[in-house]
N, C-alpha and C positions, 0 to 999 in steps of 0.2 A: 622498526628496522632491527633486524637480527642484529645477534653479536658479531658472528662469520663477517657480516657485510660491512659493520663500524670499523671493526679491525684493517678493512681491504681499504676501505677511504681513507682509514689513519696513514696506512703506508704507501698511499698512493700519492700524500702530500695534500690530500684535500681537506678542508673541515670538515667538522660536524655540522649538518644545517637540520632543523627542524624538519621534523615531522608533520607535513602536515596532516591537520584533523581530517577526516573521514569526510565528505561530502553525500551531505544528505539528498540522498534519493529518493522519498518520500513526496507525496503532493502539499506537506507543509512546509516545507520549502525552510524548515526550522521556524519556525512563528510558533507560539505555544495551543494556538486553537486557528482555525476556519472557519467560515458562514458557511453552509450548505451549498448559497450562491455561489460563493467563491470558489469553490471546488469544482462547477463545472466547468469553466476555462479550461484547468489541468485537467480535468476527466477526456474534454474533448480533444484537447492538443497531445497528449500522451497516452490517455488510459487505451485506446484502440488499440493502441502499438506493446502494449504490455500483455493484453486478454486477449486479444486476436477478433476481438469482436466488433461490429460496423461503429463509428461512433451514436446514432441516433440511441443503439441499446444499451451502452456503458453510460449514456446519460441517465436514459430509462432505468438500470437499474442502480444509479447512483442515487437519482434519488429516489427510491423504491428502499434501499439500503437504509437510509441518513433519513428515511420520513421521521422518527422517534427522536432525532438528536435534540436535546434540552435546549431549550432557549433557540435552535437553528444553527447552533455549535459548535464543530464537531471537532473531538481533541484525541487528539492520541490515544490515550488511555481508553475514552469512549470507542475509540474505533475499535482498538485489539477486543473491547470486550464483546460488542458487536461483533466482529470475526466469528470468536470463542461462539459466541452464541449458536449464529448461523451452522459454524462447524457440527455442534453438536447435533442441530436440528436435521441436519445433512446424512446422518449418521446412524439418526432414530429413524429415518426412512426407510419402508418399507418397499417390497416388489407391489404390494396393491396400491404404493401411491400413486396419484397423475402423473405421466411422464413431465407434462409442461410445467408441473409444481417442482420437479425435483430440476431439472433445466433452470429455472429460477433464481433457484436457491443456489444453485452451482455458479451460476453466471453473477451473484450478487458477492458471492464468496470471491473469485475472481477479481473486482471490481476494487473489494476493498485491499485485497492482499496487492493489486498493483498500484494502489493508491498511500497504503501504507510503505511500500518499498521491497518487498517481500519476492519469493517464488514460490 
C-alpha cells in the first residue's frame, strides 16, 4: 500500500490492516514441487482458458513439455528453465523449419508460461 493511501486511512479514522500476500496464480498452487500427474487436473480445468487452446492439446503438450522432468517432478525452478530453454529453441528457428515443429514449440511455450503464472 502507498504512502498517499496509509495517510488517507489514517485520517479517515481507520486502521492499518495487513497487506495481504500476493495470491499465487501459478498451477503450484504454492506447494514446493508437482507430479507430472498432478499437473494435469490444473492443465485441464485452467490451462485452456489461459492459451486459448482445446483442453485435449494443453494436455498434449503438457506432457510433451514435462516428458524430462527428474524423478516426474516438476518445480518451479525446473519449469522457468524449461521455459528459458524452449524460448531459446523458439528463437534459433528458422523459415526452413517445419511449420508444425515451430507451432509445437510455441503451443508448449504457452502451456508452461500459463502454468507457471505468467503472460
Amino acid at each position: 500500500m502507498p504512502l498517499f493511501e496509509k495517510k488517507q486511512q489514517l485520517n479517515q479514522g481507520g486502521k492499518l490492516g495487513k497487506i495481504p500476500p500476493p495470491k499465487d496464480t501459478s498451477g503450484f498452487g504454492g506447494k514446493p514441487f508437482i507430479t507430472r500427474e498432478g499437473g494435469v487436473p490444473w492443465v485441464r480445468r485452467e490451462g485452456f482458458q489461459r492459451t486459448g487452446l482445446p483442453p485435449e492439446e494443453v494436455v498434449k503438450h503438457w506432457n510433451e513439455a514435462t516428458k524430462d522432468a527428474p524423478s516426474g517432478y516438476v518445480t518451479p525452478s525446473w519449469a522457468e528453465e524449461k521455459l528459458r530453454k524452449l524460448e531459446g529453441e523458439y528463437s534459433r528457428m528458422t523459415s526452413f523449419t517445419p511449420p508444425d515443429k515451430i507451432k509445437e514449440v510455441k503451443n508448449q511455450i504457452k502451456v508452461l508460461k500459463g502454468f507457471l503464472g505468467k503472460k
